[in-house]
Biopython code that builds the backbone (N, CA, C, O; Angstrom):
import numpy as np
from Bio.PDB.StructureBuilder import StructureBuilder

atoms = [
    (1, "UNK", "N", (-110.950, 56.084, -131.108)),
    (1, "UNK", "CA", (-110.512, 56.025, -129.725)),
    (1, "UNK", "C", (-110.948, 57.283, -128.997)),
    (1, "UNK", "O", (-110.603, 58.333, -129.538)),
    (2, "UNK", "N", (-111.523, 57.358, -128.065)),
    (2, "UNK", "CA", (-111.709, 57.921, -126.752)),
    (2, "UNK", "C", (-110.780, 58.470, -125.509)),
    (2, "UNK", "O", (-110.084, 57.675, -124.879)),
    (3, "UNK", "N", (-110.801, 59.510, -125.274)),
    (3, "UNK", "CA", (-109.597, 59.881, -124.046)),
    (3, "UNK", "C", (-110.496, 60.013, -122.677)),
    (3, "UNK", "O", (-111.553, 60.643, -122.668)),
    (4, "UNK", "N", (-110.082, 59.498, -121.782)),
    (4, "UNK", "CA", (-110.789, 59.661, -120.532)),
    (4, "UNK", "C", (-110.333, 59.970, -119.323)),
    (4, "UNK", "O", (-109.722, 59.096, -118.708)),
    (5, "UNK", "N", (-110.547, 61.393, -118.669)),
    (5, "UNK", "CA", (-109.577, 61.606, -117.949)),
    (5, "UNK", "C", (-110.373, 60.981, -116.304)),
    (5, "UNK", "O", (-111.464, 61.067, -115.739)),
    (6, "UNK", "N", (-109.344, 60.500, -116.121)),
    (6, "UNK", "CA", (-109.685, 59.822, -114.312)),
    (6, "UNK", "C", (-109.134, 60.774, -113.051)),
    (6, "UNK", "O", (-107.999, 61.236, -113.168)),
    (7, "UNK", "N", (-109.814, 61.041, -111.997)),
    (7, "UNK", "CA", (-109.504, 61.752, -110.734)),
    (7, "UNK", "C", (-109.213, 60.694, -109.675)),
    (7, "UNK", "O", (-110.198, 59.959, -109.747)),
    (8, "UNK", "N", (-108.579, 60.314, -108.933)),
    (8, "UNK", "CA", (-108.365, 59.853, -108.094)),
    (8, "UNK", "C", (-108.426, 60.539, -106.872)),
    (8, "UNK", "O", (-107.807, 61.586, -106.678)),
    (9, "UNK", "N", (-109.070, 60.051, -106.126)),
    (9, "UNK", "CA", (-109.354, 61.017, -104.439)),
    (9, "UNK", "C", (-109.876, 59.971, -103.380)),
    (9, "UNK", "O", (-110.306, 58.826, -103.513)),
    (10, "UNK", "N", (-109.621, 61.035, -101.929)),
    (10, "UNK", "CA", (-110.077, 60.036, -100.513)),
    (10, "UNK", "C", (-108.804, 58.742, -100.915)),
    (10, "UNK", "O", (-108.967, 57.631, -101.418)),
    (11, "UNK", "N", (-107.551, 59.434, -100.459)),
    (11, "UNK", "CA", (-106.409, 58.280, -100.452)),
    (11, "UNK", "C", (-106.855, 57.977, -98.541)),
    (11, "UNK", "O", (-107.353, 58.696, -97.675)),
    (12, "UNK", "N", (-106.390, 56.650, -98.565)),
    (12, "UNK", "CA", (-106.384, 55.928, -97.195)),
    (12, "UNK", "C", (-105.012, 55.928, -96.921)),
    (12, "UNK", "O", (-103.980, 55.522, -97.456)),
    (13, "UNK", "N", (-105.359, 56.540, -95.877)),
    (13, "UNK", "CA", (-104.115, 57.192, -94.882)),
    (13, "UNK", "C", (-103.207, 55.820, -94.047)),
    (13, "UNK", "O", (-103.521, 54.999, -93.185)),
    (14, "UNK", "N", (-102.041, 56.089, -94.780)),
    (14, "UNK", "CA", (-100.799, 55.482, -94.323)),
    (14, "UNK", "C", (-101.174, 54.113, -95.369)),
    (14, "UNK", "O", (-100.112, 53.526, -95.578)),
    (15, "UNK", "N", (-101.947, 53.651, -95.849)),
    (15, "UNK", "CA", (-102.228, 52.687, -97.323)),
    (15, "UNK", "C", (-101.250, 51.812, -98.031)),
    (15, "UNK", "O", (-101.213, 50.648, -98.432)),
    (16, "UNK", "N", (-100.312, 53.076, -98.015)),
    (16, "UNK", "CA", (-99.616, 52.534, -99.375)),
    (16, "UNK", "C", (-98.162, 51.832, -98.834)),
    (16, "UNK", "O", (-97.311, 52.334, -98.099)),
    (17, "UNK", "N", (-98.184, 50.802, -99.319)),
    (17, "UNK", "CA", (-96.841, 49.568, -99.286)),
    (17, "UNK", "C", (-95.764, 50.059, -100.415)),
    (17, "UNK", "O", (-95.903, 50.941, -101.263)),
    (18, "UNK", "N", (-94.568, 49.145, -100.134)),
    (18, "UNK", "CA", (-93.585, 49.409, -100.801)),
    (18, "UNK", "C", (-94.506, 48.498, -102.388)),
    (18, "UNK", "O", (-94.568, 49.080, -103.471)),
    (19, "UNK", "N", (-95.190, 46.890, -102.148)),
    (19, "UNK", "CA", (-95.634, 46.046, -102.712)),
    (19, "UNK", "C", (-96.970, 46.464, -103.514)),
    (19, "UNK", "O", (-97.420, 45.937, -104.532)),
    (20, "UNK", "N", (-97.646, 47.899, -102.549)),
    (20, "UNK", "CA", (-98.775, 47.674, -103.816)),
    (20, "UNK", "C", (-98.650, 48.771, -104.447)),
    (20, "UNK", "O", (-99.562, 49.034, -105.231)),
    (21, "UNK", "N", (-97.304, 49.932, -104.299)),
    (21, "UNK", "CA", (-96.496, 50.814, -105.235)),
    (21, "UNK", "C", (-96.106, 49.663, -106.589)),
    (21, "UNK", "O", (-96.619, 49.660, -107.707)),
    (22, "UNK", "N", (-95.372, 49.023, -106.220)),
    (22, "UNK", "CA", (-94.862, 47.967, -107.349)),
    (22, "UNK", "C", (-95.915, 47.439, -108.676)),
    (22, "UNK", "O", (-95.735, 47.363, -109.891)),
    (23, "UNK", "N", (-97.067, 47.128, -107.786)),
    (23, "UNK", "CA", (-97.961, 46.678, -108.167)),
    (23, "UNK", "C", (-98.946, 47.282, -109.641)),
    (23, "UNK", "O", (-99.431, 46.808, -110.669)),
    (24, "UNK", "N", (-98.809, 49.068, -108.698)),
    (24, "UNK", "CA", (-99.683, 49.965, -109.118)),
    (24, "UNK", "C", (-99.119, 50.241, -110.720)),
    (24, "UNK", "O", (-99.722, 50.328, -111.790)),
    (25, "UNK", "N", (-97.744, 50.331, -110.374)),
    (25, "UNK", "CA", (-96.527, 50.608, -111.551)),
    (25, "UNK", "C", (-96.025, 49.860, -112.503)),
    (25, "UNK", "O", (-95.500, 50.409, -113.472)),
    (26, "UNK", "N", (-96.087, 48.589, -112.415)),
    (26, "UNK", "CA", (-96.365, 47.507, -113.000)),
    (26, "UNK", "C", (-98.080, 48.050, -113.891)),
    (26, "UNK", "O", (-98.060, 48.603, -114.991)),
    (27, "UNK", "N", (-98.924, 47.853, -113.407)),
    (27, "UNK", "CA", (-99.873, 48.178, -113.925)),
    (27, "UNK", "C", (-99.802, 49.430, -115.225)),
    (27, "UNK", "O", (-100.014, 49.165, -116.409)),
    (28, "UNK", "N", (-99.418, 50.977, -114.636)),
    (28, "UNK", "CA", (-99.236, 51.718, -115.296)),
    (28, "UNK", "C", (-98.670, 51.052, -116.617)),
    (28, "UNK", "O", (-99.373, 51.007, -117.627)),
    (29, "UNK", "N", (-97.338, 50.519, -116.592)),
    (29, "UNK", "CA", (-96.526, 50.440, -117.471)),
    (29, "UNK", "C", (-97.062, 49.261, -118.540)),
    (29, "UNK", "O", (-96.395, 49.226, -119.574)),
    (30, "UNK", "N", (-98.257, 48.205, -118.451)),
    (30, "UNK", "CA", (-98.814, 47.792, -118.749)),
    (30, "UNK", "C", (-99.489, 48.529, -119.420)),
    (30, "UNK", "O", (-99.418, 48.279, -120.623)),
    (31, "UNK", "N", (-100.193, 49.434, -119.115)),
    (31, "UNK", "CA", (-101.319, 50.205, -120.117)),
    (31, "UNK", "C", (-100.619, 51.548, -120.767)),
    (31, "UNK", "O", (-101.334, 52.422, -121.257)),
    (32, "UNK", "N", (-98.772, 51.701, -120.741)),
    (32, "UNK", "CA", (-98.510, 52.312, -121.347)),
    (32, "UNK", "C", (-97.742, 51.612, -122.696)),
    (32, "UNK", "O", (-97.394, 52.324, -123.638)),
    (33, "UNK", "N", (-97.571, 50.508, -122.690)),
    (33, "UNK", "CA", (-96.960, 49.641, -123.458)),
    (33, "UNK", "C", (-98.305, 49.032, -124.422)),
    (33, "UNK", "O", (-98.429, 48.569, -125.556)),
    (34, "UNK", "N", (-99.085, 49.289, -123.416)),
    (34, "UNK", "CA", (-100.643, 49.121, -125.103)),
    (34, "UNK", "C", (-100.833, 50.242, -125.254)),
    (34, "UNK", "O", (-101.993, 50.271, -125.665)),
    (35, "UNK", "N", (-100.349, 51.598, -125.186)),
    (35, "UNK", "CA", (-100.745, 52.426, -125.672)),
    (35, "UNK", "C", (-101.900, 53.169, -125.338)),
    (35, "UNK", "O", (-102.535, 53.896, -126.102)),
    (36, "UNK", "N", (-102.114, 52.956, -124.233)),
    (36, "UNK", "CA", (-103.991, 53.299, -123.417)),
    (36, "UNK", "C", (-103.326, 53.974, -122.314)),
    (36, "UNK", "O", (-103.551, 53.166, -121.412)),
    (37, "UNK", "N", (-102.809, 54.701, -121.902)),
    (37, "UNK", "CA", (-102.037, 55.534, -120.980)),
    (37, "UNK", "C", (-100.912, 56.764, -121.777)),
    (37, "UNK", "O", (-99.850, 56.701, -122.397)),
    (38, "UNK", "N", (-101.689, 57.655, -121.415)),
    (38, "UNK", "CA", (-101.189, 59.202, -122.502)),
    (38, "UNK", "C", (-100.771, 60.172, -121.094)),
    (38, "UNK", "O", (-100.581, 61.384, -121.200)),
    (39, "UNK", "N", (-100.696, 59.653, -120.170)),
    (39, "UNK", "CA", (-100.453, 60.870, -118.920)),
    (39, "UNK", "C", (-101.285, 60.688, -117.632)),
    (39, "UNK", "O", (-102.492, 60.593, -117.412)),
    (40, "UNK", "N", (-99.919, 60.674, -116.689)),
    (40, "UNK", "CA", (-100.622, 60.046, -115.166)),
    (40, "UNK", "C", (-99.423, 60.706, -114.651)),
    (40, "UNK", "O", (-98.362, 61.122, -115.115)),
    (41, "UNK", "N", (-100.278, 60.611, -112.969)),
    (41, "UNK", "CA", (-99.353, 61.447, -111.783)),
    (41, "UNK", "C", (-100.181, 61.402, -110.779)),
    (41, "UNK", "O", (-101.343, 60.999, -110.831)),
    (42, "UNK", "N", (-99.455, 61.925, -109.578)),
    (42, "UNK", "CA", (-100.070, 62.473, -108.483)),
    (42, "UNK", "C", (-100.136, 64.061, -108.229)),
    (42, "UNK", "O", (-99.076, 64.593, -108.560)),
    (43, "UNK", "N", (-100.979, 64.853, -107.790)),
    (43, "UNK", "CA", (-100.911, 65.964, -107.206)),
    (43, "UNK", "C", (-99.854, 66.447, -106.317)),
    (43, "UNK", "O", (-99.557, 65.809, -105.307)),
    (44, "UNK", "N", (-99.308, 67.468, -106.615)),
    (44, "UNK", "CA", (-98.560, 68.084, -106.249)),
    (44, "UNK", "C", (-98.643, 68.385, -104.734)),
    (44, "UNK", "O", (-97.645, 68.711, -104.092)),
    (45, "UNK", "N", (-100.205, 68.228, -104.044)),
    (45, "UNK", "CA", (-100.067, 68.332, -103.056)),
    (45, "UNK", "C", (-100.574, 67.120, -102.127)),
    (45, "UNK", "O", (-101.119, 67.081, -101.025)),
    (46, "UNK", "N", (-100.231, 66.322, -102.888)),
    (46, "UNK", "CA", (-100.224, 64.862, -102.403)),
    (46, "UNK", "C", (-101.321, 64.215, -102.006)),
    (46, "UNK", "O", (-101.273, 63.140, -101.407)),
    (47, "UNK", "N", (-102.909, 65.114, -102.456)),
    (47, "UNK", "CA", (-103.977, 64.678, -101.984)),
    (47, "UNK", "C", (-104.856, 63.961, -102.825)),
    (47, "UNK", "O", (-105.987, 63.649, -102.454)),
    (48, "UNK", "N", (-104.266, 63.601, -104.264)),
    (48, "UNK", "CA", (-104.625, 62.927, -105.054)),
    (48, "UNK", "C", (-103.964, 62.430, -106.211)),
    (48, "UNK", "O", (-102.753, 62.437, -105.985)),
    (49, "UNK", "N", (-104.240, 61.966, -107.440)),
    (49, "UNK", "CA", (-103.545, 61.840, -108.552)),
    (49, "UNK", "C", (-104.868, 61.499, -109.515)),
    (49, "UNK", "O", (-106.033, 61.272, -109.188)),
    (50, "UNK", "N", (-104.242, 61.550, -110.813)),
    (50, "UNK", "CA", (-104.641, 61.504, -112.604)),
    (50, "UNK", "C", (-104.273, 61.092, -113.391)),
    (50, "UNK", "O", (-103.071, 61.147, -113.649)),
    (51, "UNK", "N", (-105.069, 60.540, -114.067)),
    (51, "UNK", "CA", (-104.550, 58.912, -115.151)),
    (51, "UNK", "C", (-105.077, 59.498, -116.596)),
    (51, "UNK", "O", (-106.287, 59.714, -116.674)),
    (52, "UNK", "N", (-104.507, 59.687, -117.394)),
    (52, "UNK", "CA", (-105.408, 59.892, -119.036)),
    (52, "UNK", "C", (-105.204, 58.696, -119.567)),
    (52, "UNK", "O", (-104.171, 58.026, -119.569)),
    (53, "UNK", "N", (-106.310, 58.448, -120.045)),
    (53, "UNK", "CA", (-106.359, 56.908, -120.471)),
    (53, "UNK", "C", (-107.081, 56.968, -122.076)),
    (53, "UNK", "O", (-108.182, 57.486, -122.264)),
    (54, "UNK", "N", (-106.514, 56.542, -122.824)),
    (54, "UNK", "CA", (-106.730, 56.162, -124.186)),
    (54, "UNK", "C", (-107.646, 54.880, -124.175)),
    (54, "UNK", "O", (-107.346, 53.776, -123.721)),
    (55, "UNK", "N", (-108.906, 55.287, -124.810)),
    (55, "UNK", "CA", (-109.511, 53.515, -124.715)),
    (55, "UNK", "C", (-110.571, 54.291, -126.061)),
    (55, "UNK", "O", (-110.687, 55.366, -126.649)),
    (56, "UNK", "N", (-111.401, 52.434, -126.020)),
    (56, "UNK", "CA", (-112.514, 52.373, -127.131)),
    (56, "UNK", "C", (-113.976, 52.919, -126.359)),
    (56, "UNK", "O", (-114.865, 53.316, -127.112)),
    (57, "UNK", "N", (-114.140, 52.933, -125.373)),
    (57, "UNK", "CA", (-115.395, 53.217, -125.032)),
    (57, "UNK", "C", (-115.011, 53.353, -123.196)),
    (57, "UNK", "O", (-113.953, 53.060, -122.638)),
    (58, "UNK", "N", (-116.545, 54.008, -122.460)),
    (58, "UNK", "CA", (-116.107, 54.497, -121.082)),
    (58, "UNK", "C", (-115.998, 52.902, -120.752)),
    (58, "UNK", "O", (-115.026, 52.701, -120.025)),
    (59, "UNK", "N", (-116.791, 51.579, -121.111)),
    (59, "UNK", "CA", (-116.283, 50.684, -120.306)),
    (59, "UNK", "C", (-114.754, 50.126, -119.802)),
    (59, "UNK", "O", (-114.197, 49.762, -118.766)),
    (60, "UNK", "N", (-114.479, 50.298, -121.155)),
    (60, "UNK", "CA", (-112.975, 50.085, -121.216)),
    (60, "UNK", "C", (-112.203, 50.538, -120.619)),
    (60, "UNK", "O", (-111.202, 49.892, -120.313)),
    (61, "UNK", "N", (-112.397, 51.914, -120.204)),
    (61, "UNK", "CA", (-111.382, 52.729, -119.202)),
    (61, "UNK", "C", (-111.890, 52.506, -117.796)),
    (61, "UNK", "O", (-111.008, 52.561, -116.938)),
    (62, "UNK", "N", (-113.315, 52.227, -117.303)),
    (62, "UNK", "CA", (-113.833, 51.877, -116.185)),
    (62, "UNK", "C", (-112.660, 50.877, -115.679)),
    (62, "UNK", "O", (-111.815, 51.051, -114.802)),
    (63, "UNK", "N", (-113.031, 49.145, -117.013)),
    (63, "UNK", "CA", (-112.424, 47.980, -116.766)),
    (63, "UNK", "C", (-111.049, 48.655, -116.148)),
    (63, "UNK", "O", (-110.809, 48.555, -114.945)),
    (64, "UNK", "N", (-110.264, 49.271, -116.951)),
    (64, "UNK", "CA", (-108.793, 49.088, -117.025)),
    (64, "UNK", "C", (-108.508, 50.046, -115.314)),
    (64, "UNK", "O", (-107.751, 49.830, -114.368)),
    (65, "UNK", "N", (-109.408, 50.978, -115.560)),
    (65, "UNK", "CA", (-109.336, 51.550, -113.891)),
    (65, "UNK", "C", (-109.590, 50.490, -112.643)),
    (65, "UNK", "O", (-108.877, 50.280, -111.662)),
    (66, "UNK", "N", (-110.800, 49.921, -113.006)),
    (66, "UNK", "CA", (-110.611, 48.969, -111.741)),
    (66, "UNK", "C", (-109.521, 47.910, -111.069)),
    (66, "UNK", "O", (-109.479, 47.401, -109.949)),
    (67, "UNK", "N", (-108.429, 47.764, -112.541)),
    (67, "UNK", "CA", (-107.483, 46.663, -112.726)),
    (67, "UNK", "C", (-106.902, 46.838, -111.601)),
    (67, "UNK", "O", (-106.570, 46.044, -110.720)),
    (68, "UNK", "N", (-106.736, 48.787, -111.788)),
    (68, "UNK", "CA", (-105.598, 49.419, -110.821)),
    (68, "UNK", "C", (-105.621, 49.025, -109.598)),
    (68, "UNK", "O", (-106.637, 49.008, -108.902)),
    (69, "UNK", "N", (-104.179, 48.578, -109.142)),
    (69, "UNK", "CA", (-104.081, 48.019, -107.919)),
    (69, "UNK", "C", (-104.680, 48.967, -106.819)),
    (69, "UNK", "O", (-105.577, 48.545, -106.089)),
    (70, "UNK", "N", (-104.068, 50.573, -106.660)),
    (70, "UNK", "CA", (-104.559, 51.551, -106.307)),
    (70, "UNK", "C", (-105.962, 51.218, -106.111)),
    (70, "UNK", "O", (-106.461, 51.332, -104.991)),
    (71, "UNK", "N", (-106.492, 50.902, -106.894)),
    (71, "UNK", "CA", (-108.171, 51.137, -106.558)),
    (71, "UNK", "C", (-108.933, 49.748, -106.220)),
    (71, "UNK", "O", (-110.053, 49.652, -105.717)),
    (72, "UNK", "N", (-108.055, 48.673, -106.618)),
    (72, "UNK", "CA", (-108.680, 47.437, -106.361)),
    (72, "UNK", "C", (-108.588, 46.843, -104.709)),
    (72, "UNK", "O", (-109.323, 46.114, -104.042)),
    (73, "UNK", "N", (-106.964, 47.737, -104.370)),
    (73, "UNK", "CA", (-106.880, 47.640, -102.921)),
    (73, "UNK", "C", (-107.259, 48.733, -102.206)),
    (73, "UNK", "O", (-106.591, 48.964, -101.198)),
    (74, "UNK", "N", (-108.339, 49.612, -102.520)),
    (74, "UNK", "CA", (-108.864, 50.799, -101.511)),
    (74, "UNK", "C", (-107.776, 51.761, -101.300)),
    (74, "UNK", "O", (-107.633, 52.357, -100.232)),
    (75, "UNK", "N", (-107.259, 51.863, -101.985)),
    (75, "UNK", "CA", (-105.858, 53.273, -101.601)),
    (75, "UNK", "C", (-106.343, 54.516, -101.751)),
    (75, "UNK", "O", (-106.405, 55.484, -100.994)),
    (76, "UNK", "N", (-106.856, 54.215, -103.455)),
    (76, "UNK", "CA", (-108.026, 55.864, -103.534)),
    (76, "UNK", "C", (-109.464, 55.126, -103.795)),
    (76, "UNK", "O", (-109.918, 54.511, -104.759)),
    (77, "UNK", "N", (-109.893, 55.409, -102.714)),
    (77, "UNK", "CA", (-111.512, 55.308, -102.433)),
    (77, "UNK", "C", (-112.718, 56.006, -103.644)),
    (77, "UNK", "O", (-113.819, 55.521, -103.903)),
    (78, "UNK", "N", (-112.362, 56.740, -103.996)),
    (78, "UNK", "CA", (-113.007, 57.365, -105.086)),
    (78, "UNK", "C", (-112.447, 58.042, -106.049)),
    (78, "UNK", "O", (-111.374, 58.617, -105.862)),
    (79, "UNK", "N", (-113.105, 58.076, -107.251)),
    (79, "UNK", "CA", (-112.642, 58.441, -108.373)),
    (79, "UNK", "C", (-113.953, 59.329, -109.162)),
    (79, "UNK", "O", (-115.152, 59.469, -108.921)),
    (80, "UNK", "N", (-112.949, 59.861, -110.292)),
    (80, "UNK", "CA", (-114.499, 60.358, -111.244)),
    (80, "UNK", "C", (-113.476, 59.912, -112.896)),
    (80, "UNK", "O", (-112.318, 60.119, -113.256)),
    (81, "UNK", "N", (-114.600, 59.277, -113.468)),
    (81, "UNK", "CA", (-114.200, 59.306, -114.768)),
    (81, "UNK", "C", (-115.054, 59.948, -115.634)),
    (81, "UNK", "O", (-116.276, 59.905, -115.490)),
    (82, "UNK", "N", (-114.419, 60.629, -116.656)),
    (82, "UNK", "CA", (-114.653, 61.686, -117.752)),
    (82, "UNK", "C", (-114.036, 61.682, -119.091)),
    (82, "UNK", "O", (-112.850, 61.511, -119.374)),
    (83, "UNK", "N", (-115.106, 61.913, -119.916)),
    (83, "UNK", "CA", (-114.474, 61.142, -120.886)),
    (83, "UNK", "C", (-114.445, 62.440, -121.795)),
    (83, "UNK", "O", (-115.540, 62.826, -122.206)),
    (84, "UNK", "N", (-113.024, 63.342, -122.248)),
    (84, "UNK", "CA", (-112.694, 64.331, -122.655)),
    (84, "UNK", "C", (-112.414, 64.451, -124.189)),
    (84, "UNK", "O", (-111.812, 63.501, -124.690)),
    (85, "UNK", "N", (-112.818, 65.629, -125.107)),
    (85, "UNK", "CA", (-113.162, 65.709, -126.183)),
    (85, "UNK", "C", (-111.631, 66.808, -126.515)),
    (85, "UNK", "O", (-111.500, 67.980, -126.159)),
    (86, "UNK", "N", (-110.874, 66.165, -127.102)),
    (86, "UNK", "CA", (-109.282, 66.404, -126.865)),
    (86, "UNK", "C", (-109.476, 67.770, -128.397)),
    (86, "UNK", "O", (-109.968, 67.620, -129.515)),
    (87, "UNK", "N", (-108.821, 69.034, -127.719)),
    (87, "UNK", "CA", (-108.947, 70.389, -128.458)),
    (87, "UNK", "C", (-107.376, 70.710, -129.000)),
    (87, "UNK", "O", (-106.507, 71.242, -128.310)),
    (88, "UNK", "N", (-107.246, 70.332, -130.172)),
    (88, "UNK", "CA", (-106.028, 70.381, -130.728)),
    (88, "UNK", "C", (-106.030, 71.335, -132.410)),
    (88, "UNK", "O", (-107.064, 71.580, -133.031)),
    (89, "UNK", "N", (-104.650, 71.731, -132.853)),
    (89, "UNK", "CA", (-104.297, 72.608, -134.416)),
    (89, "UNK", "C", (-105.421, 71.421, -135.209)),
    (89, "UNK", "O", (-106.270, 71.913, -135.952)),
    (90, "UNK", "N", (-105.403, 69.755, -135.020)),
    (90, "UNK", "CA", (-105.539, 69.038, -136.130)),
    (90, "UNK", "C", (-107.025, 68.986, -136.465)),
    (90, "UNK", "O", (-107.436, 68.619, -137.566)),
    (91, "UNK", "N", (-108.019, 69.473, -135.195)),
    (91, "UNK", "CA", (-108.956, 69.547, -135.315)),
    (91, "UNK", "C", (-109.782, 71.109, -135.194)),
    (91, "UNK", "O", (-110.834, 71.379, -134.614)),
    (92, "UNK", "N", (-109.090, 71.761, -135.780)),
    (92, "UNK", "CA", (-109.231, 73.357, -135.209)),
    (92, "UNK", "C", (-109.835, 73.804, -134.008)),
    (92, "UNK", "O", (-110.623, 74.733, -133.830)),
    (93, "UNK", "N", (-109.332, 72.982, -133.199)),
    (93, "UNK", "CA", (-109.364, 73.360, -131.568)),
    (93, "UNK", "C", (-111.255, 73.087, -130.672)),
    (93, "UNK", "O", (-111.824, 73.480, -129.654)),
    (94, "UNK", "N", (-111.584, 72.147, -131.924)),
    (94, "UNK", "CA", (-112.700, 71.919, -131.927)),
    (94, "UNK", "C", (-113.982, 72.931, -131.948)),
    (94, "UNK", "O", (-115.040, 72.831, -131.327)),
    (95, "UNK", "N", (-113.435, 74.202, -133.101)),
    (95, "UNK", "CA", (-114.598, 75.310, -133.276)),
    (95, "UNK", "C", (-115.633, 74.569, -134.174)),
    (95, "UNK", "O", (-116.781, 75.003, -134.268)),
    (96, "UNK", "N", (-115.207, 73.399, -134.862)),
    (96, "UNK", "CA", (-116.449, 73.032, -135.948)),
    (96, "UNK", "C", (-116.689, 71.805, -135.325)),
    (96, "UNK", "O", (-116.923, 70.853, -136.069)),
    (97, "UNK", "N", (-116.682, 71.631, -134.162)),
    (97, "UNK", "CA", (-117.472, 70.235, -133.234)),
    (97, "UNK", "C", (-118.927, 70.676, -132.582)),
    (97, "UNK", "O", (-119.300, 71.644, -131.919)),
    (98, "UNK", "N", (-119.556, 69.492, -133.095)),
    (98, "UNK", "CA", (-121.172, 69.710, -132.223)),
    (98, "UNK", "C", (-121.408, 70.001, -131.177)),
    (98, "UNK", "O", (-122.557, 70.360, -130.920)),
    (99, "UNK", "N", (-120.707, 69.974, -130.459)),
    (99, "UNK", "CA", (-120.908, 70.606, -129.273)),
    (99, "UNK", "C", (-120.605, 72.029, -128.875)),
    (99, "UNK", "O", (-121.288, 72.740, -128.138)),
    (100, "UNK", "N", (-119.135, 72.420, -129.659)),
    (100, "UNK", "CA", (-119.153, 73.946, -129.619)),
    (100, "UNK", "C", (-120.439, 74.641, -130.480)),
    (100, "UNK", "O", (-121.031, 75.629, -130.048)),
    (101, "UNK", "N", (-120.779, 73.990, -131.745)),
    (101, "UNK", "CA", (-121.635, 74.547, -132.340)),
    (101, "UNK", "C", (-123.091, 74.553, -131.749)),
    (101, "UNK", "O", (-123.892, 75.464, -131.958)),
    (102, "UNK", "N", (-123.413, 73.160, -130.799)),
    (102, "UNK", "CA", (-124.714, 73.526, -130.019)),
    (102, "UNK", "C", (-124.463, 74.770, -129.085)),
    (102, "UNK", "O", (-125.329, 75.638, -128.972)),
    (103, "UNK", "N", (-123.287, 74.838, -128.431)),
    (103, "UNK", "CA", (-123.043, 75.535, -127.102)),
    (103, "UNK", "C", (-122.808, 77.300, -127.982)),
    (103, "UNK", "O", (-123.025, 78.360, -127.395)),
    (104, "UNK", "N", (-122.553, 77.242, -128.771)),
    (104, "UNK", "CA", (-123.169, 79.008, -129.373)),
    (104, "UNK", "C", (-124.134, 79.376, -129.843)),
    (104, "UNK", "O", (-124.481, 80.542, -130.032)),
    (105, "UNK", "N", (-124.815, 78.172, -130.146)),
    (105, "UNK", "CA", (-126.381, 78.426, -130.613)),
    (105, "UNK", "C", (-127.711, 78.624, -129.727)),
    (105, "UNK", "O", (-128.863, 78.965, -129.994)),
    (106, "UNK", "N", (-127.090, 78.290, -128.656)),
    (106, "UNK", "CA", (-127.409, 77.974, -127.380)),
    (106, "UNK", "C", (-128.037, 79.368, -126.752)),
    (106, "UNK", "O", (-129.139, 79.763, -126.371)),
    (107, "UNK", "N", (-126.320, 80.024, -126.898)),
    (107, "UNK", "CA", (-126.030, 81.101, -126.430)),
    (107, "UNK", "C", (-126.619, 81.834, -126.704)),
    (107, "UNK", "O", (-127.409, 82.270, -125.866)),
    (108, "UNK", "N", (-126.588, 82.352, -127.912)),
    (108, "UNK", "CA", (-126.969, 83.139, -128.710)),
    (108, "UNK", "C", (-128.794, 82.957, -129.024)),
    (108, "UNK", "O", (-129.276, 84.002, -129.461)),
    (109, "UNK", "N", (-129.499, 82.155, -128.908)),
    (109, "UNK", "CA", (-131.088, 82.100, -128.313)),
    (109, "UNK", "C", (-131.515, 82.781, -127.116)),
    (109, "UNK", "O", (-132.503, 83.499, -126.969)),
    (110, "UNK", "N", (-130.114, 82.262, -125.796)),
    (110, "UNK", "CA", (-130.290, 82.742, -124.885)),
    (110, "UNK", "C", (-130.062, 84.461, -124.451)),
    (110, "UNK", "O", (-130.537, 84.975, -123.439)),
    (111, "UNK", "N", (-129.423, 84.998, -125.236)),
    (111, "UNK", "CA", (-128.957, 86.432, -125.533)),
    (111, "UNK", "C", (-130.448, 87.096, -126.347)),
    (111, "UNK", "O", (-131.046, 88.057, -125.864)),
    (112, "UNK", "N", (-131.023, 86.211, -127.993)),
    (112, "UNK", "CA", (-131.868, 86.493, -128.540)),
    (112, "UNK", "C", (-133.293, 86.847, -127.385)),
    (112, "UNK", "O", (-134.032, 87.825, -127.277)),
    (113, "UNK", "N", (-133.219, 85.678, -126.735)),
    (113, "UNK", "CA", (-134.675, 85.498, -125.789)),
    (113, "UNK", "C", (-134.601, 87.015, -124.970)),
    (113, "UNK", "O", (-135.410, 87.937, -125.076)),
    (114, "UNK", "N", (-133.585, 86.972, -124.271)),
    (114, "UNK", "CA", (-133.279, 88.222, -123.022)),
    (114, "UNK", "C", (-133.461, 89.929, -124.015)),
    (114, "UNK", "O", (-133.680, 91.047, -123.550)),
    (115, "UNK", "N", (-133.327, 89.642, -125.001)),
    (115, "UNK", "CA", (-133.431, 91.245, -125.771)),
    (115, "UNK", "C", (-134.605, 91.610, -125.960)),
    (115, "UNK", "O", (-134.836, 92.699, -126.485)),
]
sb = StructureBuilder()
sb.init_structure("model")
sb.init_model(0)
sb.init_chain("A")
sb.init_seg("    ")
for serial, (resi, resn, name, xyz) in enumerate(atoms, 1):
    if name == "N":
        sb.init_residue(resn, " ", resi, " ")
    sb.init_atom(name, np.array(xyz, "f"), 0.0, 1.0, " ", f" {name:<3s}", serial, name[0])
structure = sb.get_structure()
């Protein structure tokens, strides 16, 4: 499984119903009851919100994003999805992942080259 974090942005002003709140939340609670929803909200300063979504691949979180009422009825106009490489004790914070290991080898050519 895959974690993918979603941005929500460009909310349409005055948008939102009591009905497609219901809607949206209903939804949420749907993809938290399969287990594909690990953390969602809105911004604190009310100019957007963020969905972490548990899935098998980016289609899957695309699909399940578009479901969103939020986005199926134009509320947030744009989004970015990203699909995040989760840094935890169980995986030692991902120091022995290919990508940290390209991204110091990297470095360290680039340090080698400049000397």
């Amino acid at each position: 499984m895959s974690c993918f974090l979603v941005l929500l942005s460009d909310k349409k002003a005055n948008g939102l119903t009591p009905e497609l709140l219901l809607a949206h939340v209903h939804h949420l609670q749907q993809l938290s009851a399969a287990g594909q929803l690990r953390f969602c909200g809105p911004y604190a300063d009310n100019q957007g919100a963020m969905l972490l979504l548990q899935c098998t691949d980016r289609q899957q979180a695309e699909q399940l994003l578009l479901a969103d009422p939020f986005i199926h009825a134009g509320y947030y106009k744009q989004y970015q999805l990203q699909e995040v490489l989760e840094a935890n004790p169980a995986n030692h914070w991902l120091l022995q992942e290919g990508q940290t290991i390209n991204n110091l080898t990297a470095n360290k050519a680039a340090i080698n080259a400049a000397e």
